[in-house]
VOKOL-234607 format. One line per 4 residues: their letters; for each residue x, y negated, z negated of C-alpha. Coordinates in pm, 1 decimal, padded with zeros to 6 digits. Example, Ala and Ser with C-alpha at 12.3 -4.5 7.8 and 13.67 -1.06 7.14 Angstrom:
AS) 01230.0/00450.0/-00780.0  01367.0/00106.0/-00714.0
# end
This chain:
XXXX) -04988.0/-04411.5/02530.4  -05319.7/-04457.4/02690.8  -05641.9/-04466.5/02550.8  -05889.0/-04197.4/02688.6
XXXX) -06159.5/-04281.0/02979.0  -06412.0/-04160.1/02731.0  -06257.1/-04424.5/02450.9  -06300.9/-04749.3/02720.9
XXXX) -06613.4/-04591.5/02802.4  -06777.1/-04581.7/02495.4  -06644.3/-04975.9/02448.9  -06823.2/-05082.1/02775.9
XXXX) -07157.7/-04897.0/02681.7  -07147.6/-05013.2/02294.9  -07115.1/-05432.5/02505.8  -07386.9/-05324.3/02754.2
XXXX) -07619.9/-05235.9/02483.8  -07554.4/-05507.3/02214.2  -07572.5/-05752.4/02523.3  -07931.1/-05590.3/02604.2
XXXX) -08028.5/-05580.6/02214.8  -07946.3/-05989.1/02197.0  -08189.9/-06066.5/02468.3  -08456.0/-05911.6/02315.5
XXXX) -08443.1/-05987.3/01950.6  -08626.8/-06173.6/01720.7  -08533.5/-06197.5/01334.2  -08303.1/-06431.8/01262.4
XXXX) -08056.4/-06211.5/01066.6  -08039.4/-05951.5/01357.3  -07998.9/-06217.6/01585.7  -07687.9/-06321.0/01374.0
XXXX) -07541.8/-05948.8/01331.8  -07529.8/-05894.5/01704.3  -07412.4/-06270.4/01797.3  -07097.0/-06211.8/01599.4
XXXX) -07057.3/-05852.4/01743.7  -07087.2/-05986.1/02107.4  -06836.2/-06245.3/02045.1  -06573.5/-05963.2/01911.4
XXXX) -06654.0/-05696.3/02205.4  -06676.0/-05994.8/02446.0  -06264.8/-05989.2/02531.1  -06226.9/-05681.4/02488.1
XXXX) -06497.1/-05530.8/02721.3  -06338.5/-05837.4/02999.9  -05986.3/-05673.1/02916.2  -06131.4/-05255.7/03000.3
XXXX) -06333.2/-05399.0/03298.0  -05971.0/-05570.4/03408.2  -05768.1/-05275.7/03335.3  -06028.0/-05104.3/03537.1
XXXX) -06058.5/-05270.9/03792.5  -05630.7/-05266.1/03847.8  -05644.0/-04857.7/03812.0  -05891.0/-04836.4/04073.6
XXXX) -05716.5/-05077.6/04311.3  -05393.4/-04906.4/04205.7  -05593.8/-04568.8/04325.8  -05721.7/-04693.7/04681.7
XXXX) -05319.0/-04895.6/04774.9  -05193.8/-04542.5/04713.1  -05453.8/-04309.0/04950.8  -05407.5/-04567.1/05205.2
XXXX) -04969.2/-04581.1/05178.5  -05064.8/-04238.5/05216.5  -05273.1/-04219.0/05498.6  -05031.2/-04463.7/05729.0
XXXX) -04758.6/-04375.8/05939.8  -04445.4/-04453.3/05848.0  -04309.5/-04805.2/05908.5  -04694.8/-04930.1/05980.8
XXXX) -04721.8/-05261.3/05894.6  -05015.1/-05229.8/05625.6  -04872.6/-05000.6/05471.7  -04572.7/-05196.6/05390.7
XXXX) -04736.1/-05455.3/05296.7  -04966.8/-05225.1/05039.9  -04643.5/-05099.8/04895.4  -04566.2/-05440.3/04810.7
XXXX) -04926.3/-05532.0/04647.3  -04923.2/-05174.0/04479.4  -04545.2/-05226.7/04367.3  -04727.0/-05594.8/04194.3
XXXX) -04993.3/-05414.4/04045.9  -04785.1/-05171.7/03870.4  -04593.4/-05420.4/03704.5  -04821.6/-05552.1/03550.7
XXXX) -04993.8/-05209.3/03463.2  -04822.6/-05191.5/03106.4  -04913.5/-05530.5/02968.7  -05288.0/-05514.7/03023.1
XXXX) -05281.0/-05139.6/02921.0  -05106.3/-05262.8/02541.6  -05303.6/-05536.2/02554.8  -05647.5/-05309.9/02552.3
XXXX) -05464.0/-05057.9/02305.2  -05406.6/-05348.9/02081.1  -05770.2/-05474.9/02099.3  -05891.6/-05107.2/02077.2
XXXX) -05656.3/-05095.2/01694.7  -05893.1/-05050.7/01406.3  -05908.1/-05416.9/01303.3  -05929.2/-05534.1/00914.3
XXXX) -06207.1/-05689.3/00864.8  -06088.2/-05959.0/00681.7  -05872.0/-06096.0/00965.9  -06105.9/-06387.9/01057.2
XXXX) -06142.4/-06460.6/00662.0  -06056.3/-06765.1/00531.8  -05813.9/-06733.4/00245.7  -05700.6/-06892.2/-00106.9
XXXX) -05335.7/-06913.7/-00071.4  -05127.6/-06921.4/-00526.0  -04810.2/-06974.7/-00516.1  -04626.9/-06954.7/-00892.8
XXXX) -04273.0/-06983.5/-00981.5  -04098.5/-06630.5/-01088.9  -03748.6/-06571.8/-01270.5  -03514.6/-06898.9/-01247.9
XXXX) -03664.7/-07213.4/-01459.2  -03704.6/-07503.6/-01315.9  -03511.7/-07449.3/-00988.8  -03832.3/-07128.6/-00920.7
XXXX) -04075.0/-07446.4/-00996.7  -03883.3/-07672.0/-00746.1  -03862.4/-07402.5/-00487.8  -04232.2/-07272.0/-00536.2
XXXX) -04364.3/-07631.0/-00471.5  -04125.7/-07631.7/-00143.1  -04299.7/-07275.8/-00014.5  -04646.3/-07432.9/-00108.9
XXXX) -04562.9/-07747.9/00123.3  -04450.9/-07517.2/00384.8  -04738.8/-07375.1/00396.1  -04928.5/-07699.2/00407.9
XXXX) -04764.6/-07790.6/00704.4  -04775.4/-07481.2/00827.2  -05173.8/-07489.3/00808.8  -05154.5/-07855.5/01010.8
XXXX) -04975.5/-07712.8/01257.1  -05246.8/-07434.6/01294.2  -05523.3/-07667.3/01296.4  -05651.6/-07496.6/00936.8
XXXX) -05798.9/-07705.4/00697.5  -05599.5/-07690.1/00369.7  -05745.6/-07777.4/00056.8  -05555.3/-07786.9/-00266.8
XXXX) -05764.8/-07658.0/-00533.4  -05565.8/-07658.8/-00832.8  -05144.3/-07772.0/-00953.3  -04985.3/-07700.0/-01260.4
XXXX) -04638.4/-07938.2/-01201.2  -04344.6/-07896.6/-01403.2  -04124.6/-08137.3/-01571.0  -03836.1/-08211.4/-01274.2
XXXX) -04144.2/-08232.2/-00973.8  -04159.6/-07847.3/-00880.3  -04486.1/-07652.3/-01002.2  -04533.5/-07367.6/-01193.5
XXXX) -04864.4/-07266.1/-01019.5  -05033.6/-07390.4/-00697.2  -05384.3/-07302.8/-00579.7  -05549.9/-07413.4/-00209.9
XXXX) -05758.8/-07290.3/00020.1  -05676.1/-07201.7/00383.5  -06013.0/-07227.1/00653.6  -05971.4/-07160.0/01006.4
XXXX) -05970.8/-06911.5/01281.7  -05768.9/-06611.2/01182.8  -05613.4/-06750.9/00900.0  -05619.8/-06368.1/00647.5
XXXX) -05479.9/-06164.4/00984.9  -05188.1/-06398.0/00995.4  -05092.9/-06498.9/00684.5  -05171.5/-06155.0/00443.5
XXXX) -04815.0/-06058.9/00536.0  -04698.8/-06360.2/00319.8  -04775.4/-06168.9/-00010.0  -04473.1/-06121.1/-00222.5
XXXX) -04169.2/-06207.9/-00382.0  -03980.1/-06490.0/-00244.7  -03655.5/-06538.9/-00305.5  -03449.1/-06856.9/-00290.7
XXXX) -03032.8/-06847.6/-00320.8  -02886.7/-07195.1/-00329.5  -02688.8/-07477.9/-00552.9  -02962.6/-07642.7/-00758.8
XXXX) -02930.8/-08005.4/-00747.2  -02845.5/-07953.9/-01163.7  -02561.6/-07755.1/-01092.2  -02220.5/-07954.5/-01155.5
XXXX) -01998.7/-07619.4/-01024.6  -02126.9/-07574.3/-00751.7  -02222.5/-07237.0/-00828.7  -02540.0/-07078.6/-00582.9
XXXX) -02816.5/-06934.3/-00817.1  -03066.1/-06712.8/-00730.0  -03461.2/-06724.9/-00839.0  -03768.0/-06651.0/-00714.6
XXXX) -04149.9/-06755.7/-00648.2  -04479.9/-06502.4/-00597.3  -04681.1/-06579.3/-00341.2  -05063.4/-06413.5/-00347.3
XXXX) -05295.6/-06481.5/00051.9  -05615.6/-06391.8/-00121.8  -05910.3/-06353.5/00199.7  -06220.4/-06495.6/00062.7
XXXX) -06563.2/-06305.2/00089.6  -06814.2/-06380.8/00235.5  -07147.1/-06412.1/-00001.3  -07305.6/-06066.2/00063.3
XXXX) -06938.0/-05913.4/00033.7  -06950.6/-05899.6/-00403.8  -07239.9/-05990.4/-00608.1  -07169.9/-06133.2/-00919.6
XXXX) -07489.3/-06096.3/-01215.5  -07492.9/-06413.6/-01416.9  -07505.0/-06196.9/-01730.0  -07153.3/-06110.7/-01703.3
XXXX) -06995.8/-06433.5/-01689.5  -06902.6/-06657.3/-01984.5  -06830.3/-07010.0/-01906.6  -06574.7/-07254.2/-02144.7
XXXX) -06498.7/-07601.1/-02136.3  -06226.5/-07821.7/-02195.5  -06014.1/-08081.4/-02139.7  -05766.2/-08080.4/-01885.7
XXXX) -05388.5/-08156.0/-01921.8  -05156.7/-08238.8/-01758.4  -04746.5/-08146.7/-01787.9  -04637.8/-08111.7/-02118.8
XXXX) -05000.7/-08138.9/-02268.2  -05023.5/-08454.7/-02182.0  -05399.2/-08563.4/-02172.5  -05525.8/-08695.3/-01854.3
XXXX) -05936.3/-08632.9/-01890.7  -06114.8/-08802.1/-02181.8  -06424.6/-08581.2/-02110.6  -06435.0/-08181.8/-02153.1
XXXX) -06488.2/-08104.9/-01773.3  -06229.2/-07807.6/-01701.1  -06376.9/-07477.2/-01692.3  -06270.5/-07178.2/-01744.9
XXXX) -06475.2/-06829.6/-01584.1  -06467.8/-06530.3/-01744.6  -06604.2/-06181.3/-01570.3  -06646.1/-05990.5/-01905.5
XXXX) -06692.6/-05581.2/-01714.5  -06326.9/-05680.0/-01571.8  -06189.5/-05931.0/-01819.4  -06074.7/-06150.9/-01561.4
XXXX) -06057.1/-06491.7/-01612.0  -06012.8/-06823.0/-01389.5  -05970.6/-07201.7/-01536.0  -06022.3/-07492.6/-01254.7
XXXX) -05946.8/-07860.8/-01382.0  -05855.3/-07998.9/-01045.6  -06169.4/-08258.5/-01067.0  -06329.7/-08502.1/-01321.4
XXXX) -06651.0/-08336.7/-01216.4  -06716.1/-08011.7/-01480.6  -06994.7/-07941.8/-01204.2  -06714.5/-07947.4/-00934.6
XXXX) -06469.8/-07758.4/-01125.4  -06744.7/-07506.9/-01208.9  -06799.3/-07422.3/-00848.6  -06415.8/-07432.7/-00781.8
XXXX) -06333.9/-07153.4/-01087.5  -06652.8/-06933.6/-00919.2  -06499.9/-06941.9/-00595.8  -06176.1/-06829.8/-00732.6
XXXX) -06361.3/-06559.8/-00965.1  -06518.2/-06455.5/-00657.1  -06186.1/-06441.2/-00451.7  -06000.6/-06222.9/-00682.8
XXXX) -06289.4/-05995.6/-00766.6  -06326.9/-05896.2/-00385.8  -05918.6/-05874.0/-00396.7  -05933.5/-05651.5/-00699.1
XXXX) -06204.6/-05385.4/-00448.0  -05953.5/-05449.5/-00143.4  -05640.2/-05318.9/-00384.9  -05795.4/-05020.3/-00476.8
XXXX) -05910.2/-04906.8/-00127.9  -05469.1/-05020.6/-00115.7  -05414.9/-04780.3/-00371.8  -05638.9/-04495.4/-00232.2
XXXX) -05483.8/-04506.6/00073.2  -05095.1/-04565.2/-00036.2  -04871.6/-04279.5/00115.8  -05063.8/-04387.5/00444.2
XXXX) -04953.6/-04726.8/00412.4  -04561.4/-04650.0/00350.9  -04516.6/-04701.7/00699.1  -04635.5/-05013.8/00747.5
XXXX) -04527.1/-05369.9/00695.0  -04737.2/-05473.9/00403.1  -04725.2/-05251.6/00118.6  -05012.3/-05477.1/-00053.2
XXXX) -04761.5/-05463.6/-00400.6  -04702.0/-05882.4/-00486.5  -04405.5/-05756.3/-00700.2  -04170.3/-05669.5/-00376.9
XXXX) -03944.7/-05872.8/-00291.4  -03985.2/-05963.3/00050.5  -03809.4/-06216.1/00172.7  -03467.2/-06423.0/00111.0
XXXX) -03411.0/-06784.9/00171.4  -03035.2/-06873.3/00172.2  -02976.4/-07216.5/00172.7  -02565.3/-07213.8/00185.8
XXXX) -02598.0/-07002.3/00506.1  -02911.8/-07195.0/00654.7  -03056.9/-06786.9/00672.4  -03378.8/-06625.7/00616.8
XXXX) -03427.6/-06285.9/00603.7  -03717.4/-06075.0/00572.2  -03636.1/-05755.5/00452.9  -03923.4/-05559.6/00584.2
XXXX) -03849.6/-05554.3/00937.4  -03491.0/-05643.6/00864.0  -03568.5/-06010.2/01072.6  -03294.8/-06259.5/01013.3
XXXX) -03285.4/-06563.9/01144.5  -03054.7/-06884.1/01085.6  -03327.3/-07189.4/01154.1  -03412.7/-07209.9/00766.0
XXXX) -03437.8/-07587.0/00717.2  -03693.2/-07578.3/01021.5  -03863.5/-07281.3/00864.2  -03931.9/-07416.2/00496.1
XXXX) -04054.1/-07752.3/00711.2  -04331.1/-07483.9/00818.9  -04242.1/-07600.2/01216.2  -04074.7/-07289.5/01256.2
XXXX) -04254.2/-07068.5/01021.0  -04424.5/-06927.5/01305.1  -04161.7/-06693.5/01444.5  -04192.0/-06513.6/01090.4
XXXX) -04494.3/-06445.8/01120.6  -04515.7/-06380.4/01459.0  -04226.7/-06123.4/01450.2  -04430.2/-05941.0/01121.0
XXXX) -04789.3/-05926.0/01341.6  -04607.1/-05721.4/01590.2  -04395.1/-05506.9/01388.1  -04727.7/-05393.9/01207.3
XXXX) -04883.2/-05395.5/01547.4  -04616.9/-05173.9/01712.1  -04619.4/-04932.5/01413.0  -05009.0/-04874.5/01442.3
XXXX) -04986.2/-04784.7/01785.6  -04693.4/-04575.2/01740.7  -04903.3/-04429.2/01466.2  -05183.4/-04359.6/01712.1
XXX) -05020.5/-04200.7/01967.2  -04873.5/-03941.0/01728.0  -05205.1/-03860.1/01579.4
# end
């Protein structure tokens, strides 16, 4: 489908006057709103002009095919220019309907990436510290900065919970997919029979807010201290310098013992407090909005199973967009991770435009 005249229209004269607006103003926060809105109309606006510019010479090769006798010369060679310019019609018109998609806002977000292990022991522990690797490498790959924030291990080296936090270009619009239940099918090294078990690890791509996105008032939070453990209760800090956040109108709390600093770990647990309030608003407007989101890839719910790593096969599947592919050790070594979440951005991409076109 193609987007209106009126629709590329209204994008060109929305740059033209944000682009006249910049020149010409003077507070600093104004200055700021319309920076980051020229950067985001920027490509697109090139793109319409492009697309544009292609219909138009599409327009003229055609009158002038037209106009020449048969067999002339120029007009062959027109047909072969127009036949060029019609190929590659379709890409750049997707390629504006795709920039012209209503666009979560949280795409460019930075995120806080918890992993926990689900149903299976101490084989869920081992595999959810092998998903929170992969996604460490992943990040490297990416050029993200990945910070790990907080790790609960387990007894045989796996962890029960893992908390970072992903920064980078872009990281929310291609990771949020990752949400879910993941789980793992394989012989744990424990097993003497040979026999493959099956468990399973949640995985939660939190974006994180920006300051003015949720307010928190000071009066609502209660602050604890304590001292941090590690596995098994074994002590590891002398001093009482985890901290644990409480939001007492929600009753959500957050503990952060990753430093020796209390002052450190304070700021940590806020900017997890923070991170899950502003995911708590985002589920809701989920929620509100739920038989419209059937249809598409992410159903927002952490408790569906997603995706199934089988190590006896060397296959992953994802079971949203039925994707299986047989390149798992490359995969879980976050190298190959990619194609995943490649294949998921265009599925939901492809269903939002078919979604467009019928309404």
């Amino acid at each position: 489908m193609a987007f209106p005249s009126a629709r590329l229209d209204q994008v060109l004269d929305r740059f033209d006057q944000v682009e006249a607006r910049l020149g010409a103003a003077e507070g600093g926060a104004e200055i700021v709103a319309l920076s980051k809105e020229h950067a985001e109309l920027k490509p697109v606006a090139e793109a319409v002009r492009e697309l544009r510019r292609k219909q138009t010479e599409a327009r003229e090769l055609g009158q002038m095919i037209a106009e020449l006798p048969p067999g002339d010369e120029m007009a062959a060679m027109a047909k072969q220019e127009l036949a060029a310019i019609e190929d590659g019609l379709p890409d750049l018109e997707r390629k504006v309907q795709l920039m012209l998609l209503p666009k979560d806002k949280d795409d460019d977000a930075s995120v806080v990436l918890e992993v926990r292990a689900g149903t299976g022991g101490e084989e869920a522990a081992l595999f959810a510290g092998e998903l929170f690797r992969m996604y460490q490498r992943y990040a490297s790959l990416q050029g993200w900065r990945f910070e790990v924030d907080s790790v609960s291990d387990s007894d045989l080296g796996g962890v029960k919970e893992a908390i970072a936090s992903i920064s980078g270009d872009g990281v929310f619009g291609r990771l949020k997919f990752e949400s879910g239940v993941h789980r793992v099918q394989r012989v744990p090294a424990t097993e003497s029979g040979g026999r493959v078990h099956t468990s399973a690890a949640t995985v939660a791509v939190l974006p994180q807010p920006e300051e003015v996105d949720i307010v928190i008032d000071e009066k609502d939070l209660r602050f604890d201290v304590f001292r941090a453990s590690g596995p098994g209760g074994q002590s590891v800090n002398t001093t009482d310098s985890a901290v644990r956040v409480t939001h007492i109108p929600t009753g959500l709390a957050v503990a952060q013992q990753g430093e020796k600093s209390q002052h450190k770990n304070k700021a940590a647990a806020m900017k997890l407090l923070r991170t899950r309030l502003y995911d708590m608003e985002r589920s809701k407007v989920d929620a509100a909005r739920a038989a419209d989101r059937k249809g598409q890839v992410g159903s927002g719910d952490r408790s569906e199973r997603i995706r199934t790593y089988n190590f006896p096969q060397g296959r992953l599947t994802d079971h949203r967009i039925n994707l299986t592919l047989y390149n798992l050790p490359a995969i879980v070594e976050g190298s190959e991770l990619d194609e995943v979440v490649s294949a998921l951005i265009a599925e939901d991409e492809a269903r939002r435009l078919a979604s467009l076109s019928e309404g």
